[in-house]
C-alpha positions in Angstrom: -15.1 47.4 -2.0 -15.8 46.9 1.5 -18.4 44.0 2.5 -17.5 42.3 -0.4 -16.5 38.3 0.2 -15.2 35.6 -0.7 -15.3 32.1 1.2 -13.2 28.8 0.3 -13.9 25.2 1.7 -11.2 23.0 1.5 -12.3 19.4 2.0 -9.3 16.7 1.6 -10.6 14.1 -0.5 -9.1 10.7 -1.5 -9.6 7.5 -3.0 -8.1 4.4 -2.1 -4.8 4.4 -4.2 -1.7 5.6 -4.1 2.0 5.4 -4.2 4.3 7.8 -6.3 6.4 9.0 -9.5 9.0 11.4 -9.9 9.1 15.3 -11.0 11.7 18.0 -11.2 10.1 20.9 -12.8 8.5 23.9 -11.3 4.8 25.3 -12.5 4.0 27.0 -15.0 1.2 29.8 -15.7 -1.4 28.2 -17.5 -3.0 28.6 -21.0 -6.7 29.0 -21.5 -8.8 26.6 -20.2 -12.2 25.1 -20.5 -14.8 27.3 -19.1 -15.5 26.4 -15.8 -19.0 27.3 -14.3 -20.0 28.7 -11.2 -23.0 27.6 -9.5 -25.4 30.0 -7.7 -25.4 28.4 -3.6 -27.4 30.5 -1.9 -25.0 31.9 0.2 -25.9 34.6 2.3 -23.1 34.3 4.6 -20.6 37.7 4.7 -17.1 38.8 5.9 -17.3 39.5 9.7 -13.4 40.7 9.1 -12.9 44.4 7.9 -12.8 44.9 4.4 -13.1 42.4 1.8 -11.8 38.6 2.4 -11.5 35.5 1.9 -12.5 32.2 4.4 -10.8 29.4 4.8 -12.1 25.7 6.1 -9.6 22.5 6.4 -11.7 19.5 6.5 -10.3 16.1 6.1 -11.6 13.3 4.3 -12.3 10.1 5.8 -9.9 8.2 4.0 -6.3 8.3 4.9 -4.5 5.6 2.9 -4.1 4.7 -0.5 -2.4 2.9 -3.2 -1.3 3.5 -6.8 -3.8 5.6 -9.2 -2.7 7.9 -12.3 -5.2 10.6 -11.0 -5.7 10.5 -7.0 -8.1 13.4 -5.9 -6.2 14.5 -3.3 -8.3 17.8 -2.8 -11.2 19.4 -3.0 -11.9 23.1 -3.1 -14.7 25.1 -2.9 -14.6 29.1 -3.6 -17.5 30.7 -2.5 -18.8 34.0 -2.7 -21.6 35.2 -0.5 -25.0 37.1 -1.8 -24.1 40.1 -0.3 -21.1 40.7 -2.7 -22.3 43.7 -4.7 -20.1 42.3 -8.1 -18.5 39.1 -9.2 -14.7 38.0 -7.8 -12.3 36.5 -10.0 -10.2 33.5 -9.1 -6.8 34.1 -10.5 -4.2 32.2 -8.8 -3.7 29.5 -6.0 -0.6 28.0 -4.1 -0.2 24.5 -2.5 1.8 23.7 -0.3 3.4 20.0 0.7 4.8 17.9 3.5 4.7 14.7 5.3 7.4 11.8 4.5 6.7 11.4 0.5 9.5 13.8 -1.5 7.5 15.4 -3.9 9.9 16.4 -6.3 11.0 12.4 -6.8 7.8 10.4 -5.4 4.9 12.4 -6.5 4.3 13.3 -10.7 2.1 15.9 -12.4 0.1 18.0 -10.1 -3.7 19.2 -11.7 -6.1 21.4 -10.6 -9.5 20.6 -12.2 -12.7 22.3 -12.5 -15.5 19.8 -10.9 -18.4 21.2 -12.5 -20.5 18.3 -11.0 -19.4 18.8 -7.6 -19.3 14.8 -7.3 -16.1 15.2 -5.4 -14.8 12.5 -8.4 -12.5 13.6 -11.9 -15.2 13.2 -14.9 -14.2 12.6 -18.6 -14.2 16.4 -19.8 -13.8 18.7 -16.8 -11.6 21.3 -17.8 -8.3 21.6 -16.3 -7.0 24.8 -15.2 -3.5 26.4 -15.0 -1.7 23.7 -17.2 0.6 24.7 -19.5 3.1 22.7 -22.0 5.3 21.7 -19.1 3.3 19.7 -16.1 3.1 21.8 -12.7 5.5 19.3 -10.0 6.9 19.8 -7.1 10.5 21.1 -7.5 11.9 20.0 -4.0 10.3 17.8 -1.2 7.9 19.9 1.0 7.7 23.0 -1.4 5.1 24.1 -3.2 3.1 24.7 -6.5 1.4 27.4 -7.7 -1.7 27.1 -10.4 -1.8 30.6 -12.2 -5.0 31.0 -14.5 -4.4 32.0 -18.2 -7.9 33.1 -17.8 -9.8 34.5 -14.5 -12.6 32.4 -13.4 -16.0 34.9 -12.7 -18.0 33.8 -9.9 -20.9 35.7 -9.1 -22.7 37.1 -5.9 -24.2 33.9 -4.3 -22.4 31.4 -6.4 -19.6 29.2 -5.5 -17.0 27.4 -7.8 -15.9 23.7 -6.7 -12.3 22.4 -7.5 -10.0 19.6 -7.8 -6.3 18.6 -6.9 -5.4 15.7 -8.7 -2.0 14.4 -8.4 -0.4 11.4 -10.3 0.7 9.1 -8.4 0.9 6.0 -10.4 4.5 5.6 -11.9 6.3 4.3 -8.1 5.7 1.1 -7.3 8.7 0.6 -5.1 8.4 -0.9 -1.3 10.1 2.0 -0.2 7.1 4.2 -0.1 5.4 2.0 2.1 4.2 4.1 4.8 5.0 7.4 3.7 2.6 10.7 4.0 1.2 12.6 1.5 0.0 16.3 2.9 -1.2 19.0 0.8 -2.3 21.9 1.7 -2.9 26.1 1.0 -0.6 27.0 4.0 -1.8 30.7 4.0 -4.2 33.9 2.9 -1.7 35.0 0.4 -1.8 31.5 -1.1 -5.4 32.5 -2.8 -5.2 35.5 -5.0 -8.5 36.9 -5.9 -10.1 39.8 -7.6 -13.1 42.4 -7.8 -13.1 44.7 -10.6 -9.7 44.6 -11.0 -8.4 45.2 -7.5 -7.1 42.1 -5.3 -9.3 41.0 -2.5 -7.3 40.9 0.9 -7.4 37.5 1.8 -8.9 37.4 5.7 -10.3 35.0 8.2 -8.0 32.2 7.4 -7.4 30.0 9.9 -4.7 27.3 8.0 -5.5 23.9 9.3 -2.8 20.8 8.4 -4.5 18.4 5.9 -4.6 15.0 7.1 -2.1 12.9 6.3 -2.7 10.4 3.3 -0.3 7.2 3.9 1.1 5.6 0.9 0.7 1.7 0.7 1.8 -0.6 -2.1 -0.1 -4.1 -1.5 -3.1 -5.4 0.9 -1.3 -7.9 2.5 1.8 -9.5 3.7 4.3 -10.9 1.5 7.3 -13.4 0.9 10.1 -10.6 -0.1 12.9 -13.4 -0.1 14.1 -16.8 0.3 17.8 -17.7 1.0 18.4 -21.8 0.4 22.1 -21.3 0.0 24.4 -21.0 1.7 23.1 -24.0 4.4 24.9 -21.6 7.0 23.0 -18.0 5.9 19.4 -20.0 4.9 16.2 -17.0 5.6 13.2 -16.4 4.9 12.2 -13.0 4.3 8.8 -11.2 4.8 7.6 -7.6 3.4 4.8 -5.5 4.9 3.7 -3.5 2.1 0.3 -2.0 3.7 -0.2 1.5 5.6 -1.1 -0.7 8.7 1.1 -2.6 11.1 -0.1 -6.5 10.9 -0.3 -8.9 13.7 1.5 -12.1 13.1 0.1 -14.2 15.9 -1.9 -16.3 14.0 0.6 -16.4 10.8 2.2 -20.1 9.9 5.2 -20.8 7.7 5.5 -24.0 6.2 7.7 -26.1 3.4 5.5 -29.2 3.8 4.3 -31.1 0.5 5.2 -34.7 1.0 5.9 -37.5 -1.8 2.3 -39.6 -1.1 0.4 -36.3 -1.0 -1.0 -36.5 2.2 0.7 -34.1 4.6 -0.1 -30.3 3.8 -1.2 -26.8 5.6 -4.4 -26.5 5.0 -5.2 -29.7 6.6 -4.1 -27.7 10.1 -7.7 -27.3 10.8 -8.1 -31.0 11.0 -5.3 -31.1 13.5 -3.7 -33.7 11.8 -1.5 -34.6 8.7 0.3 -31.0 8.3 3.3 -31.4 10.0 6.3 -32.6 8.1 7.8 -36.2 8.9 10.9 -35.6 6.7 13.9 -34.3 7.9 14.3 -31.7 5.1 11.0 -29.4 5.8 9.4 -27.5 8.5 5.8 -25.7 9.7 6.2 -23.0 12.2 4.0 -20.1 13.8 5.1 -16.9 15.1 4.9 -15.9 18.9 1.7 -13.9 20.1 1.8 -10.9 19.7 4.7 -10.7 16.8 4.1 -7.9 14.4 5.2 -6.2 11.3 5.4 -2.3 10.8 4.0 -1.0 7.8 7.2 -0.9 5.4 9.6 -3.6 7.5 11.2 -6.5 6.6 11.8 -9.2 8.8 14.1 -12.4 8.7 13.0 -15.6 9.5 16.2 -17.7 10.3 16.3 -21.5 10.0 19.6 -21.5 13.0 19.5 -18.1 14.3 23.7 -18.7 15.6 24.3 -19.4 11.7 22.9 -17.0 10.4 24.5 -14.1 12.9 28.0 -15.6 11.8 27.0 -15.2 8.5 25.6 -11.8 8.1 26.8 -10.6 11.1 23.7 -9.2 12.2 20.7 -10.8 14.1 17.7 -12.4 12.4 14.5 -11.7 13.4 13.2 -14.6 14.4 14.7 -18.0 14.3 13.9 -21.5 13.7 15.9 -23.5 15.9 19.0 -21.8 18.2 17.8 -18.5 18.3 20.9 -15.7 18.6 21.6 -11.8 19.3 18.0 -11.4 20.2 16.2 -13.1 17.5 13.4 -14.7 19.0 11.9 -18.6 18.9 9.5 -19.3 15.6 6.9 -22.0 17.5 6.5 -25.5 16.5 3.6 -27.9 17.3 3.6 -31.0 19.1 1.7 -34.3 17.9 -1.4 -33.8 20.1 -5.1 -32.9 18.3 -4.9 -29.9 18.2 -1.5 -29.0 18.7 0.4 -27.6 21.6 2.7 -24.9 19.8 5.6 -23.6 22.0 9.2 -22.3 21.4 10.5 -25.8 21.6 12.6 -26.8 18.2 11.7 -30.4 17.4 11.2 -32.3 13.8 8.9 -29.9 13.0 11.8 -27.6 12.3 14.4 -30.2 11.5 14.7 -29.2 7.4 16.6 -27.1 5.7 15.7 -25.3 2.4 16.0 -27.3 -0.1 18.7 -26.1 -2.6 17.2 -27.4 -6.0 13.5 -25.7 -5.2 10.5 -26.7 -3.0 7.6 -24.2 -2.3 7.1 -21.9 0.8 3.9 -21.2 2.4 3.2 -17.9 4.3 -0.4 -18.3 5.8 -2.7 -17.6 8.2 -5.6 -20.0 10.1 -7.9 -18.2 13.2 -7.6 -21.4 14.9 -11.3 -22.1 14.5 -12.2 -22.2 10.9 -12.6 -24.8 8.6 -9.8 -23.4 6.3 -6.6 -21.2 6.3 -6.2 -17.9 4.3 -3.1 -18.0 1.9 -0.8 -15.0 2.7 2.0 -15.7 -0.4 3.1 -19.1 -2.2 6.2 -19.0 -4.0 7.8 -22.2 -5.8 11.3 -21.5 -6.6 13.1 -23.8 -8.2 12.2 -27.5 -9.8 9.3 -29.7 -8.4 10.1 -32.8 -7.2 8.0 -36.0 -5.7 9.2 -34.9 -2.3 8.3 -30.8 -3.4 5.3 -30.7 -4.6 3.4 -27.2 -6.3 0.1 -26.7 -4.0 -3.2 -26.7 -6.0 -5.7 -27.5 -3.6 -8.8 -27.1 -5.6 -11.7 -28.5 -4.4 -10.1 -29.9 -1.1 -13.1 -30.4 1.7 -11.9 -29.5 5.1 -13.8 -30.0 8.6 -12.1 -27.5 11.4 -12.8 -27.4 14.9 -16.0 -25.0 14.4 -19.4 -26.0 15.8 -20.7 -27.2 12.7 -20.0 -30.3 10.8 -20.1 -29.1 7.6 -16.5 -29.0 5.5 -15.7 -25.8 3.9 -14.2 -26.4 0.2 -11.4 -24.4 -1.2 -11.4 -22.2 -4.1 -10.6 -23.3 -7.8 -6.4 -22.7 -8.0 -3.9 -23.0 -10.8 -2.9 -26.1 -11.9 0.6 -27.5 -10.6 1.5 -27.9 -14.2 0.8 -24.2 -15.1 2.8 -22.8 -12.3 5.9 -21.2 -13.5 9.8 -22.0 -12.4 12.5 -19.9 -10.4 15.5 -20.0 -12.4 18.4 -20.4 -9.5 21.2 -18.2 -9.7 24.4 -20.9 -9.3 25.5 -21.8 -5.3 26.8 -20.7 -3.5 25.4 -18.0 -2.6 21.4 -18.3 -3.6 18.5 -15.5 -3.2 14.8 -15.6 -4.5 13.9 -12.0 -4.3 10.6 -10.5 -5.1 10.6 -7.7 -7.4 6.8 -6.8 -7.3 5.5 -5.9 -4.9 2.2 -5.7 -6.1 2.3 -9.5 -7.1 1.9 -8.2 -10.8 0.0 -10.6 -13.0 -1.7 -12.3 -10.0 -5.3 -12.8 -10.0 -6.7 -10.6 -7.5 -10.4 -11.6 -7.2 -11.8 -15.7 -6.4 -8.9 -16.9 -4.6 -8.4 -18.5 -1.5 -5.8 -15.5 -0.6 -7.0 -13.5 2.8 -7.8 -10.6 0.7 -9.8 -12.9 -2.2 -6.3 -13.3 -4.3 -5.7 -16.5 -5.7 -1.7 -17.1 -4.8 -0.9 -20.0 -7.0 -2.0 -17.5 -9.7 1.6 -15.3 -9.4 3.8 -15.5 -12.7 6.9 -16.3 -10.1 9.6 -16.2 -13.2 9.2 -12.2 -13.5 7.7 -10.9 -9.9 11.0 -13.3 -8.7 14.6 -12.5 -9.6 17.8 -14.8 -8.6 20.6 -12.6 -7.1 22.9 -12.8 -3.6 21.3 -12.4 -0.1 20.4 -9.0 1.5 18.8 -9.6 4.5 16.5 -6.8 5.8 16.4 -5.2 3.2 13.6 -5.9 0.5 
């Protein structure tokens, strides 16, 4: 059988999606499957190796991150056999190996190999799985592998090539902790690929294994409120979630509590330079220092007295309000000029507290030129009040500091009245703590959100539970 051939392309392929679900069985040699067709190439290529063998190409695919999908193409495979072969090879078997950060075996679900008889790089109602059986092939322990065994041999002819996928489910994890994780898959070696000419294995050659590149795992496409701490007075945070594959850049990121009983003081009016910082003593609007950032998967505290809250907890915040401690640094807060000076001077700008019976907190973002700011999260907790007002800023007209002097408008947002409530867990001890982290229920498109969601949208009663403080940890 010598000059005979067979070459395989592996190209790593994704989508954007993906996050993970669990597995503890191992594979399983399939039953028959769907025919699967080979289509002639015109491949002329052969073997340079001695005797018969098999080619192997790693290319990766030009996306790298992804969130939650049922079926993520994770690879695709092409098996190619050149003209010169003097009789058809048979694909019998093939072995993929895992690693990166993801566990497999609890993280990742049912791994598929699918015929793609297209070749559109894309799973297709109808293209036949192959080496499935009753059980699902998974990943029996983190960076193993998975072997597809064919019930049936798939014939590809001299000058014909066969195109595959990997399709993994990776829909059933939700959970922050995946945030940032890899995904790598892989056929780690020649005798990964088990091939056959009339009858007789092909000697796998010419392989050069190349690590796939990694696909990070990312839950949400923005920053989030993970928690808000009003009681105790002593121990009062806020808490913010990065739940994207990318670190963020806080710089130009604002917290605020401001809603005022006549209705004129609130954040979007920033741009103006006027009437968005509080004049009560009970709320606050403060910026982060340039160049804060959040990792991809971090939580970070935002204290309101940074000595309080390391008495409390014993452990530093983040960042701190007023009377920064343990290395927490100095949120900014603005002075009364137009536009405001911001520096890491606490004045009534970061006088308030969290109010116990409910207000809202703001988490947004402004360029410092636009007409309007770009919600990041809202979250109303508790019962509105004249002095804690719900935002719906529908229709508001804002003029910025841009060259032109035509207002922007905001977006169309849900009514105050159709925004849910927090129930409160009793004091002392009081925590708002997200529970999706996908704001489930949210709308995601026409919003005023930096990534087109429309924030007062969330369903706050069951993306919000009431429980006792864990700070750091989402």
């Amino acid at each position: 059988m010598r000059g005979q051939s067979l070459f395989l392309t592996v190209i790593l392929f994704t989508t954007l999606g993906l996050s993970a679900c669990g597995g503890n069985k191992s594979s399983k040699k399939s039953s028959a499957a769907a025919p699967v067709t080979s289509n002639t190439n015109g491949n002329t290529n052969s073997n340079t190796a001695t005797g018969d063998g098999l080619d192997l190409d790693v290319v990766a695919g030009a996306i790298t991150e992804s969130k939650p999908v049922a079926d993520l193409v994770a690879l695709t495979l092409t098996l190619a056999a050149p003209a010169a072969n003097s009789a058809a090879v048979e694909f019998e078997s093939l072995t993929l190996s895992a690693s990166g950060t993801l566990d497999e075996s609890t993280e990742l679900g049912e791994i598929k190999l699918v015929g793609d008889d297209n070749k559109n790089g894309a799973l297709d109602a109808g293209e036949p799985t192959l080496g499935a059986g009753a059980t699902p092939v998974v990943f029996s322990a983190d960076d193993g592998t998975v072997t597809f065994t064919l019930a049936t041999a798939v014939a590809i002819a001299p000058g014909a090539d066969l195109q595959l996928l990997v399709v993994v489910d990776a829909s059933v994890s939700t959970s922050p902790t995946i945030t940032g994780k890899t995904l790598e898959l892989g056929v780690a070696a020649a005798a990964d690929v088990t091939v056959t000419q009339n009858g007789t294995a092909i000697p796998v050659t010419g392989i050069t294994p190349t690590p796939a590149q990694p696909i990070t795992l990312f839950v949400h496409d923005h920053l989030l409120i993970s928690e808000i701490v009003p009681t105790p007075t002593a121990g009062e945070y806020i808490e913010l979630f990065n739940p994207t594959a990318q670190a963020i850049d806080l710089t130009d990121v604002y917290l605020t509590d401001t809603t005022d009983t006549a209705g004129t003081l609130w954040y979007y009016n920033l741009p103006t330079g006027t009437n968005f910082a509080p004049t009560s003593a009970f709320d606050y609007v403060v910026r982060f220092p340039a160049g804060a950032q959040i990792q991809p998967g971090q939580a970070i505290t935002i204290a309101y007295n940074g000595t309080d809250f390391m008495a409390t907890y014993t452990v530093a915040a983040d960042y701190a309000m007023r009377d920064p401690a343990g290395g927490a640094q100095q949120m900014l807060t603005p002075d009364t000029s137009n536009p405001p000076v911001w520096s890491p001077t606490p004045n009534a700008s970061t006088g308030g507290v969290l109010t116990n019976s409910g207000e809202p907190t703001i988490l947004f973002r402004w360029d410092g030129t636009s007409d309007l700011v770009q919600d990041l999260d809202y979250v109303f907790y508790g019962t509105a009040s004249a002095a804690n007002q719900r935002v719906d800023k529908s229709g508001v007209m804002i003029d910025g500091p841009d060259a032109d002097t035509t207002p922007g408008a905001y977006l169309a947002e849900t009514a105050a009245f159709q925004q849910p409530d927090i129930v409160l867990a009793a004091a002392p001890n009081t925590s708002v703590t997200r529970i999706s982290f996908t704001e489930a229920g949210e709308t995601q498109t026409g919003g005023n959100g930096i990534t087109g969601n429309e924030e007062t949208s969330e369903p706050f009663d069951t993306n919000f539970a009431s429980g006792v403080p864990t700070p750091g940890a989402p």
